[in-house]
VEXTOR-347266 format. One record per residue: residue number from 0; y, z, x of N, C-alpha, C, CB in turn. Coordinates in Angstrom, 2 decimals. Glycine has a CB too. Layout:
<seq:NUM; n.north:Y; n.up:Z; n.east:X; ca.north:Y; ca.up:Z; ca.east:X; c.north:Y; c.up:Z; c.east:X; cb.north:Y; cb.up:Z; cb.east:X>
...
//
This chain:
<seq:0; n.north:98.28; n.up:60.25; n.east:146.48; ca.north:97.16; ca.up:59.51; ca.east:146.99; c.north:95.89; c.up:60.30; c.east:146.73; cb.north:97.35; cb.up:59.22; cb.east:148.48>
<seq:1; n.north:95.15; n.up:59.64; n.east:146.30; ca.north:93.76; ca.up:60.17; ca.east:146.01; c.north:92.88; c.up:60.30; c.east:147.15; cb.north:93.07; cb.up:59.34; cb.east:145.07>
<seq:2; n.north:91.98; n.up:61.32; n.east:147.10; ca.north:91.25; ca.up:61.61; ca.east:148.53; c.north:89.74; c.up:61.15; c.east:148.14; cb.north:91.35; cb.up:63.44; cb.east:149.10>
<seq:3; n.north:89.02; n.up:61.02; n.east:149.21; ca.north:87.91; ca.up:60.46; ca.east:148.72; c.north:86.86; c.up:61.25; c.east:147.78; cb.north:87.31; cb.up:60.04; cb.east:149.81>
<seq:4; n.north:87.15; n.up:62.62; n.east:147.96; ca.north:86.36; ca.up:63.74; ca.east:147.04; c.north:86.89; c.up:63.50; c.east:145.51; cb.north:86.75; cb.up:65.49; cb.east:147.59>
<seq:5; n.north:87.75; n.up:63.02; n.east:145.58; ca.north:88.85; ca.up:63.15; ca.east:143.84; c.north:88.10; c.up:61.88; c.east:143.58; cb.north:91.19; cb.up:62.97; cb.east:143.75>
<seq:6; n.north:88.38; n.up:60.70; n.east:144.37; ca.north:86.97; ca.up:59.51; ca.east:143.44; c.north:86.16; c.up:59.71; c.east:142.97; cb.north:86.18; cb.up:58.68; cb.east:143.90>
<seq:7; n.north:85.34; n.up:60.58; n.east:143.85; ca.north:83.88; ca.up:60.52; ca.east:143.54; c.north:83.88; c.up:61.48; c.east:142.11; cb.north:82.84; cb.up:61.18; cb.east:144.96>
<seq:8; n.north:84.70; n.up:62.59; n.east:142.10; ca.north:84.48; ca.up:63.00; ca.east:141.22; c.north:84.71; c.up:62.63; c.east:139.78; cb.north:84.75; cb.up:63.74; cb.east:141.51>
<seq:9; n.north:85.96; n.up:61.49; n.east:139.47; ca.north:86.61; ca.up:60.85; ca.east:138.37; c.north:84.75; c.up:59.74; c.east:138.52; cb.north:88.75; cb.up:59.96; cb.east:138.77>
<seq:10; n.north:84.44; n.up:59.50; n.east:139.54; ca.north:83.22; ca.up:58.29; ca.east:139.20; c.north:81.95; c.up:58.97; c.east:138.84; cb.north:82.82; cb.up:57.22; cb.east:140.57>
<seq:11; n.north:81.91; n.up:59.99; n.east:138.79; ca.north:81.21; ca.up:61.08; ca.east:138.22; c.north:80.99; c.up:61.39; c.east:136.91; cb.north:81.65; cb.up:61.98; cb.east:138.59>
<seq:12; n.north:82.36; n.up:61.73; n.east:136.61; ca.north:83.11; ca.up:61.93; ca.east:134.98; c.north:82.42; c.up:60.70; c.east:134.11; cb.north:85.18; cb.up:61.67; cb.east:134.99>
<seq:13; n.north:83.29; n.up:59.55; n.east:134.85; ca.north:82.92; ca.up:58.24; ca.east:133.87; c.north:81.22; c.up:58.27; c.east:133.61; cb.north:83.40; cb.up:56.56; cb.east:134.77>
<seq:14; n.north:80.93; n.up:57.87; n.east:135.05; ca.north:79.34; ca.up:57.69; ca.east:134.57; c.north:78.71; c.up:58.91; c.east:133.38; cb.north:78.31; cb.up:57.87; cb.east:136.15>
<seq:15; n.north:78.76; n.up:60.18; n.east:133.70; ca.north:77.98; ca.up:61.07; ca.east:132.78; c.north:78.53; c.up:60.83; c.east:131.21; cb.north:78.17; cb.up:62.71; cb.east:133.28>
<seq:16; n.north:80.14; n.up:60.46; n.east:131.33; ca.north:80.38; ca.up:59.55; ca.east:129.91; c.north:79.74; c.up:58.64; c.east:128.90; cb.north:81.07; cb.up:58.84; cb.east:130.13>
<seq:17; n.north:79.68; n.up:57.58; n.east:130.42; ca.north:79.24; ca.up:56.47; ca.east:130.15; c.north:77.25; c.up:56.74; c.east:129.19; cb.north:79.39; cb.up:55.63; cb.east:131.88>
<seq:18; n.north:76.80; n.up:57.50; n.east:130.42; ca.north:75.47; ca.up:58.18; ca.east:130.02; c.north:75.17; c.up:58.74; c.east:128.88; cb.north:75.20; cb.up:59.07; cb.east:130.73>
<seq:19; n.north:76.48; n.up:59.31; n.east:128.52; ca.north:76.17; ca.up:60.05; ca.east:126.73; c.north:76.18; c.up:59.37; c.east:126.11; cb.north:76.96; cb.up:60.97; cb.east:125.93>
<seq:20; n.north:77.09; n.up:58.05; n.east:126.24; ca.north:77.04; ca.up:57.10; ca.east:125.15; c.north:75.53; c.up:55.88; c.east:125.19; cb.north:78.62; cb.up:56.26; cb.east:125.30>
<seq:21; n.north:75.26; n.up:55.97; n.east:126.33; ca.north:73.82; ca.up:55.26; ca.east:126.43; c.north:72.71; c.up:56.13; c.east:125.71; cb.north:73.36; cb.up:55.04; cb.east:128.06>
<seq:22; n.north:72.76; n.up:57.15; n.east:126.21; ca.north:71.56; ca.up:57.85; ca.east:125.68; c.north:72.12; c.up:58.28; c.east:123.96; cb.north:71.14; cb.up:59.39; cb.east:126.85>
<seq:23; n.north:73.14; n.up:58.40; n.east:123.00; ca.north:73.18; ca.up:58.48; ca.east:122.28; c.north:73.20; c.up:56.99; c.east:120.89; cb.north:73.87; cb.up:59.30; cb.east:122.66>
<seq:24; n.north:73.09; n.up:56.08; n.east:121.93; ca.north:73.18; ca.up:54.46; ca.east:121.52; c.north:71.09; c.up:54.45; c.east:121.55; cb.north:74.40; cb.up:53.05; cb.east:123.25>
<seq:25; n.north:70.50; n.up:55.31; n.east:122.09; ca.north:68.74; ca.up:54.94; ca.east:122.68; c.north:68.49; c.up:55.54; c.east:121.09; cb.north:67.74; cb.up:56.13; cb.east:124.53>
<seq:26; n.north:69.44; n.up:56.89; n.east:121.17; ca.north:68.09; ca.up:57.57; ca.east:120.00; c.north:68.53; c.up:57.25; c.east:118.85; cb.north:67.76; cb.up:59.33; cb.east:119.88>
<seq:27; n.north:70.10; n.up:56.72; n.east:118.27; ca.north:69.82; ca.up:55.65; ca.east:117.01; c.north:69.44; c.up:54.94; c.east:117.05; cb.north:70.41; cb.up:55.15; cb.east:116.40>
<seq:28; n.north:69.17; n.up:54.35; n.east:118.26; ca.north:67.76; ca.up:52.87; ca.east:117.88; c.north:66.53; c.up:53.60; c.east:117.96; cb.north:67.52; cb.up:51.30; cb.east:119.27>
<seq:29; n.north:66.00; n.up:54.41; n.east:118.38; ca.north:64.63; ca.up:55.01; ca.east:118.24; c.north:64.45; c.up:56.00; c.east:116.80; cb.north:64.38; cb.up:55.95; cb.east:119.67>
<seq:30; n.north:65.61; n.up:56.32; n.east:115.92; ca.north:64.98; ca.up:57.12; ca.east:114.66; c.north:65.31; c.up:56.34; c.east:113.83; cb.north:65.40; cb.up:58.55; cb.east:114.27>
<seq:31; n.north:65.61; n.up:55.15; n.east:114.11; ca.north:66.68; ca.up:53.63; ca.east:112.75; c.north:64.92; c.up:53.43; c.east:112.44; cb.north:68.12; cb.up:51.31; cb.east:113.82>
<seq:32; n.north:65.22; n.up:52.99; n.east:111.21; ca.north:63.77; ca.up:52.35; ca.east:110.78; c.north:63.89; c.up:50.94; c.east:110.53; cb.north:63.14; cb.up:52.98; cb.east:109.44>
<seq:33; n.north:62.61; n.up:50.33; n.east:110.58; ca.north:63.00; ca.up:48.73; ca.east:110.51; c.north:63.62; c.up:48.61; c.east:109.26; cb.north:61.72; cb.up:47.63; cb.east:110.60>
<seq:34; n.north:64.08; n.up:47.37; n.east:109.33; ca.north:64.69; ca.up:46.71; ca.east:107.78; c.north:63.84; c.up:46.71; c.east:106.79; cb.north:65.11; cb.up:45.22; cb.east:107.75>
<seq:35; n.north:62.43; n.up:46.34; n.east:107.13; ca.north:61.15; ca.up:46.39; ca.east:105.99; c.north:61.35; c.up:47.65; c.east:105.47; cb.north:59.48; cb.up:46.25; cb.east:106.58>
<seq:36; n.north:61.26; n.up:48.74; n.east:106.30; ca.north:60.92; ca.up:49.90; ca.east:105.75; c.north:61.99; c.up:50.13; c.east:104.55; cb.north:60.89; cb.up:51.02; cb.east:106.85>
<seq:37; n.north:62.94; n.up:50.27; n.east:105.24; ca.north:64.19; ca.up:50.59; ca.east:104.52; c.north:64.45; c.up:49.77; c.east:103.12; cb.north:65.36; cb.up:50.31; cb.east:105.50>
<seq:38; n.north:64.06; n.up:48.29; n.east:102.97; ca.north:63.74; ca.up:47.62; ca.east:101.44; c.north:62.40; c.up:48.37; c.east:100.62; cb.north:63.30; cb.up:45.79; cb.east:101.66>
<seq:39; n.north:61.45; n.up:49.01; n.east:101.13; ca.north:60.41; ca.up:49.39; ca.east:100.74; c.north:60.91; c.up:50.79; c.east:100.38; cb.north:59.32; cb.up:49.19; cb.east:101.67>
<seq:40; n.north:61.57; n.up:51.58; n.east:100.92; ca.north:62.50; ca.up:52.92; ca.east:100.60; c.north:63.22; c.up:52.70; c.east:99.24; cb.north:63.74; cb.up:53.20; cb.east:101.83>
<seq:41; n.north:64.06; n.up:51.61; n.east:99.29; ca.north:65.04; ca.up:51.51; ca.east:98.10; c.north:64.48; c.up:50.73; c.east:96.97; cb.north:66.37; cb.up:50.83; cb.east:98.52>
<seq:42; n.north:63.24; n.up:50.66; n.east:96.80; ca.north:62.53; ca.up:50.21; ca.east:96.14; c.north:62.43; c.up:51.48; c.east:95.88; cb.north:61.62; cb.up:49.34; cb.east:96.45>
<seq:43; n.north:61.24; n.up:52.14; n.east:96.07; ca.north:61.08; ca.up:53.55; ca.east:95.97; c.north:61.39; c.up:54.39; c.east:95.20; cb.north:61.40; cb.up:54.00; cb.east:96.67>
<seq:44; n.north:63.11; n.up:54.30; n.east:95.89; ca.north:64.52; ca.up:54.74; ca.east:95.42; c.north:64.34; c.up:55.27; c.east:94.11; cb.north:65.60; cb.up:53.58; cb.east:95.38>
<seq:45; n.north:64.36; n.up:53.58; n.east:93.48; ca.north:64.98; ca.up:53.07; ca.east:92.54; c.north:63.96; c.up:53.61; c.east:91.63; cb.north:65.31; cb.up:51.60; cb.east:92.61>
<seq:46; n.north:62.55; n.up:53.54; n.east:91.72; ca.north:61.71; ca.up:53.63; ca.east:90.70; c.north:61.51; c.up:54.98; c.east:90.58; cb.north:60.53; cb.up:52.89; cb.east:90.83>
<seq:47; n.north:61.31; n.up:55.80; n.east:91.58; ca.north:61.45; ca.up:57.10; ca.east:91.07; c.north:62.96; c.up:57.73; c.east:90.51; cb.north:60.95; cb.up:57.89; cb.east:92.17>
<seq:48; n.north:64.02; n.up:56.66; n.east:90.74; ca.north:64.90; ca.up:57.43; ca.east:89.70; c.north:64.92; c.up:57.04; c.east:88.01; cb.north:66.38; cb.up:57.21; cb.east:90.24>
<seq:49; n.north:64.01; n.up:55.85; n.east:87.87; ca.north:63.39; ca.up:55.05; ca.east:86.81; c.north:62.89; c.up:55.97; c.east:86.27; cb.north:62.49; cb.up:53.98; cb.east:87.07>
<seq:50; n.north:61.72; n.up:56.64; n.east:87.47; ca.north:60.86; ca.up:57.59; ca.east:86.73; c.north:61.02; c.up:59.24; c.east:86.57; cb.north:59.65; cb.up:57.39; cb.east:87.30>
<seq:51; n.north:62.33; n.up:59.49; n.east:87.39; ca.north:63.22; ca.up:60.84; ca.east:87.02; c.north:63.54; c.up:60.72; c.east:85.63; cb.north:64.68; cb.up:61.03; cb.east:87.89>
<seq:52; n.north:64.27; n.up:59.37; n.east:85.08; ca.north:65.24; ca.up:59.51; ca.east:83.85; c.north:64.09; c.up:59.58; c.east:82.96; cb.north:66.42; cb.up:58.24; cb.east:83.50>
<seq:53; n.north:63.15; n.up:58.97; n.east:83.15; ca.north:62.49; ca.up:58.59; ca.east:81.80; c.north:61.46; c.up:60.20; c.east:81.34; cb.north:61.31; cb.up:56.87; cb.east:82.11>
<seq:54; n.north:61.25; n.up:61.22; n.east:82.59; ca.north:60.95; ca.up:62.30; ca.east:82.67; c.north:61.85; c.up:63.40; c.east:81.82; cb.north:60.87; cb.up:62.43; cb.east:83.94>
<seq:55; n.north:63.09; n.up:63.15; n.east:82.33; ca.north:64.18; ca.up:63.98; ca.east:81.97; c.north:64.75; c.up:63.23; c.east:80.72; cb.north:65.25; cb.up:64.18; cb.east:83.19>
<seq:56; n.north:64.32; n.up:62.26; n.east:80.18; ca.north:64.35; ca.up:61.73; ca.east:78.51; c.north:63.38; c.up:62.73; c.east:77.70; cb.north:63.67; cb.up:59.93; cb.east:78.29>
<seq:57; n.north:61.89; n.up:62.79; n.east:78.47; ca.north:61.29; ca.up:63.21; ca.east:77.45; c.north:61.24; c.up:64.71; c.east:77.60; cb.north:60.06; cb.up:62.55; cb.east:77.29>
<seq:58; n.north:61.33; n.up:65.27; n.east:78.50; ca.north:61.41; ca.up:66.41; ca.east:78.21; c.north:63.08; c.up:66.73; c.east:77.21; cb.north:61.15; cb.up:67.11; cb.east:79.67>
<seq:59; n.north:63.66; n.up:66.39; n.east:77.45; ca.north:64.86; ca.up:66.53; ca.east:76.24; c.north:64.83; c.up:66.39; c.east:74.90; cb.north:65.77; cb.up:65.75; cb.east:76.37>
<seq:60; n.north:63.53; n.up:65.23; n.east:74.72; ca.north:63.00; ca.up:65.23; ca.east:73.53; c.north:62.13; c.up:66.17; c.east:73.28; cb.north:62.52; cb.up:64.20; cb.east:73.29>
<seq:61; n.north:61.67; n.up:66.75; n.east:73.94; ca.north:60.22; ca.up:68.07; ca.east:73.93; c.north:61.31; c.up:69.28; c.east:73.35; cb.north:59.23; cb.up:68.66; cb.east:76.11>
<seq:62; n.north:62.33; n.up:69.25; n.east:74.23; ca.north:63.38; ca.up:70.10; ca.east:74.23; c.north:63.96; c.up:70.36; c.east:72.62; cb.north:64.46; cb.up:69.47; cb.east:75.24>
<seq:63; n.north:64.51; n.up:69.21; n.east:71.88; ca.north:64.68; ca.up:69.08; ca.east:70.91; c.north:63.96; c.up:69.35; c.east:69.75; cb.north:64.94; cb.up:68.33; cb.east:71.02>
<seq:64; n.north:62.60; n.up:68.76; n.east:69.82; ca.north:61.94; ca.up:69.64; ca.east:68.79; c.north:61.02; c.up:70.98; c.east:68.83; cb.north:61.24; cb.up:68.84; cb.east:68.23>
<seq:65; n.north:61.51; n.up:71.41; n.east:69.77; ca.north:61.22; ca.up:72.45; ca.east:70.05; c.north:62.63; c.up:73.57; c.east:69.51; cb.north:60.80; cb.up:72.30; cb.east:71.56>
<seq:66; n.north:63.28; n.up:72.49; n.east:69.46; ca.north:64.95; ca.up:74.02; ca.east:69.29; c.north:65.01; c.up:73.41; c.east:67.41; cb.north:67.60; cb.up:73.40; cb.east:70.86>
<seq:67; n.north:64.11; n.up:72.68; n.east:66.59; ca.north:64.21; ca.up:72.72; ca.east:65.34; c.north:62.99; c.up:73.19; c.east:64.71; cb.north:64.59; cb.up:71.56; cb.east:64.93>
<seq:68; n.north:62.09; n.up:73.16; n.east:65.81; ca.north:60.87; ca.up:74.34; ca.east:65.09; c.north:61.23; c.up:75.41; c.east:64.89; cb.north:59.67; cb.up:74.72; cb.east:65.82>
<seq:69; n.north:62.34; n.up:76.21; n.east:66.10; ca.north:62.84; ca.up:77.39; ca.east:66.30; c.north:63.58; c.up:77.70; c.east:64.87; cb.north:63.72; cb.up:77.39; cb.east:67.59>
<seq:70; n.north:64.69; n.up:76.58; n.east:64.59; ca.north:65.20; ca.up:76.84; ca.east:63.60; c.north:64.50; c.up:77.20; c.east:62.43; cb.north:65.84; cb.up:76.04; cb.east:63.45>
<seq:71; n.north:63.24; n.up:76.15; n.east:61.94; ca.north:62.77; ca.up:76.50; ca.east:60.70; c.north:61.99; c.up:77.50; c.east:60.79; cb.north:62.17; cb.up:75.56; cb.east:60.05>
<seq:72; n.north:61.84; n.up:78.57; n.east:62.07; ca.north:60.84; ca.up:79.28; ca.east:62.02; c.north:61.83; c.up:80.19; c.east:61.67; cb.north:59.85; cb.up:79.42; cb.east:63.12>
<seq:73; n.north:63.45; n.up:80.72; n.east:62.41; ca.north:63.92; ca.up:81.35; ca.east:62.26; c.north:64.52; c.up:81.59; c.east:60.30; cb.north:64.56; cb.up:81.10; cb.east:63.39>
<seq:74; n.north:64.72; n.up:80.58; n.east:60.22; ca.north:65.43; ca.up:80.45; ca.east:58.76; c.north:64.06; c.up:81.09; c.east:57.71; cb.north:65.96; cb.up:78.43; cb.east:58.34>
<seq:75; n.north:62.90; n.up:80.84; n.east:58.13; ca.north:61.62; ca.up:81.19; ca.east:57.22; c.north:61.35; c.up:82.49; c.east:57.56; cb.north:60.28; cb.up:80.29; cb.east:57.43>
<seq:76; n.north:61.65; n.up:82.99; n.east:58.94; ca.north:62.05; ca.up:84.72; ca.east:59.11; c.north:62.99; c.up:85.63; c.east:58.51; cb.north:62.47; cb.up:84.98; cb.east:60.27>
<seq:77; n.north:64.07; n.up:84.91; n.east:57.84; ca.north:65.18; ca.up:85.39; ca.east:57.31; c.north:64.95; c.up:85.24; c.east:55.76; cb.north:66.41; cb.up:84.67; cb.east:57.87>
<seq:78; n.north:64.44; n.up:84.06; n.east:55.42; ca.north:63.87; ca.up:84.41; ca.east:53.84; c.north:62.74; c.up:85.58; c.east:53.61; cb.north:63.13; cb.up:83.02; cb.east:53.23>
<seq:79; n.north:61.65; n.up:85.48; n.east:54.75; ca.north:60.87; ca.up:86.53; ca.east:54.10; c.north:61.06; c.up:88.11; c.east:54.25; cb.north:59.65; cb.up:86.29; cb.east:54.47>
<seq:80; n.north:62.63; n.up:88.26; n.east:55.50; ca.north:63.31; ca.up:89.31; ca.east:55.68; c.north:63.70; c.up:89.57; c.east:53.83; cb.north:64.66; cb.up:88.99; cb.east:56.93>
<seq:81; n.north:64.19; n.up:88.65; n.east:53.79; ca.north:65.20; ca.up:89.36; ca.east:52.44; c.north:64.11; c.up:89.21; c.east:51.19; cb.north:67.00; cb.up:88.26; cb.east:51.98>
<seq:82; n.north:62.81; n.up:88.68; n.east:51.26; ca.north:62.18; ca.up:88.98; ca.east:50.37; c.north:61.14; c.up:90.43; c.east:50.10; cb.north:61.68; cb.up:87.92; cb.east:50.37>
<seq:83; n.north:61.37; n.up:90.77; n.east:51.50; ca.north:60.35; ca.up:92.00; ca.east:51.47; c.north:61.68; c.up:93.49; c.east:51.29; cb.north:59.15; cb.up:92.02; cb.east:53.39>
<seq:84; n.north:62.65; n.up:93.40; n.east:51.68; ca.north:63.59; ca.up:94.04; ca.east:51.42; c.north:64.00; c.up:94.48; c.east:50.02; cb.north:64.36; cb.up:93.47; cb.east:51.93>
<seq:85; n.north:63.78; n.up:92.93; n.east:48.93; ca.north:63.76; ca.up:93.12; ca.east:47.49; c.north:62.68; c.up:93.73; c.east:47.09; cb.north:63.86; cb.up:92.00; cb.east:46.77>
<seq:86; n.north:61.58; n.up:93.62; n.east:47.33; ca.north:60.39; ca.up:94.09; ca.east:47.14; c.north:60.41; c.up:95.47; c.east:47.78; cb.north:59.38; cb.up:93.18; cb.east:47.65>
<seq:87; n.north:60.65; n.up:95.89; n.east:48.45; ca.north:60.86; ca.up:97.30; ca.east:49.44; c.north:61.98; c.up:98.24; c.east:48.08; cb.north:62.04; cb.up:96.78; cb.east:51.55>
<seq:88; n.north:63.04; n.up:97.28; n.east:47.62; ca.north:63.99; ca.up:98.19; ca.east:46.90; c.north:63.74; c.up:98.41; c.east:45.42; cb.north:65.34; cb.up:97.66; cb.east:47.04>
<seq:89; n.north:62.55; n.up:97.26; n.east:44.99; ca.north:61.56; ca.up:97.37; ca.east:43.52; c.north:60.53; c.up:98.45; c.east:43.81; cb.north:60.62; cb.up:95.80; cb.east:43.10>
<seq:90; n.north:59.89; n.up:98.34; n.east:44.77; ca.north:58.76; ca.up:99.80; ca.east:44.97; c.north:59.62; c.up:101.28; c.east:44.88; cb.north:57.89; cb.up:99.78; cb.east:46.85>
<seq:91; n.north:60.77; n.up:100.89; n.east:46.15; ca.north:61.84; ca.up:102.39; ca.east:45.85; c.north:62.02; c.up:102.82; c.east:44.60; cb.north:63.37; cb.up:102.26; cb.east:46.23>
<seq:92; n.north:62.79; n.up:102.04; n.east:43.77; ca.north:63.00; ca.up:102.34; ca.east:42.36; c.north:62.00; c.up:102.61; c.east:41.47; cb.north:63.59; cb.up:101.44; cb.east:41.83>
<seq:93; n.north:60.82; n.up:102.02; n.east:41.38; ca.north:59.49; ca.up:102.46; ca.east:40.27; c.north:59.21; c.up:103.79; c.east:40.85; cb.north:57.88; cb.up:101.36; cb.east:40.28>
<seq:94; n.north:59.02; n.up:104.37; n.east:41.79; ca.north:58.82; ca.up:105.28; ca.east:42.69; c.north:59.99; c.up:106.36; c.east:42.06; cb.north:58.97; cb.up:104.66; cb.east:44.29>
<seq:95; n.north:60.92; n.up:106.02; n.east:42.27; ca.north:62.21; ca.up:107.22; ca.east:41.38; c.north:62.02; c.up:107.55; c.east:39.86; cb.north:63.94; cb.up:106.48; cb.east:41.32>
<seq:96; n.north:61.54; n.up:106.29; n.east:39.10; ca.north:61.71; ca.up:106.78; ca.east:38.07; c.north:60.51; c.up:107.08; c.east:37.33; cb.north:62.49; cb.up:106.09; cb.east:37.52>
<seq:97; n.north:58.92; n.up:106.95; n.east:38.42; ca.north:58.02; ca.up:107.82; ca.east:37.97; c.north:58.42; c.up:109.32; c.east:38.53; cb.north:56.61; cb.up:107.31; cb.east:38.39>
<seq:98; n.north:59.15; n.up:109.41; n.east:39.60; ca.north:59.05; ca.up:110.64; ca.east:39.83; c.north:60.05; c.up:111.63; c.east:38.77; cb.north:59.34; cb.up:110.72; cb.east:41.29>
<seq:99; n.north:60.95; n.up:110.89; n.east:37.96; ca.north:61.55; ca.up:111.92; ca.east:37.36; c.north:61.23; c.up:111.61; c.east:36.03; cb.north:62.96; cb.up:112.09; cb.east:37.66>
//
């Protein structure tokens, strides 16, 4: 048999229960945004991911000719490597055989 102190306290329990779920039912309706907003968001959304891709298109294209300038700059570093090298080993040699 339950005593009258053991009620009150189980009617205690419930209510402060009951209370978390009220007050946690208040503040998703107080930080929810209207429906307008939220179509005006995914609008938003959408266009700045419109305008992410089309960002991250062109810089990939920036990207790209930028890594074939590299190339022809590199490949035109490597010809005039091996042209000054020939020229470096024609001066060596005139150089030897004035000296002897």
């Amino acid at each position: 048999m339950c005593t009258n102190s053991s009620k009150w306290s189980l009617r205690r329990r419930q209510l402060k229960h009951r209370n978390l779920r009220v007050l946690a039912l208040s503040r998703k309706r107080r930080t929810r945004r209207p429906p307008k907003e939220e179509k005006e968001t995914k609008r938003w959304l959408v266009g700045a991911k419109e305008e992410m891709e089309m960002k991250n298109l062109r810089l990939y294209m920036e990207n790209q000719s930028i890594m074939e300038a590299n190339e022809r700059l590199r490949q035109r570093a490597l010809f005039l490597h091996r042209e000054n090298r020939a020229l470096l080993i024609q001066l060596q040699s005139k150089f030897t055989r004035q000296a002897s």
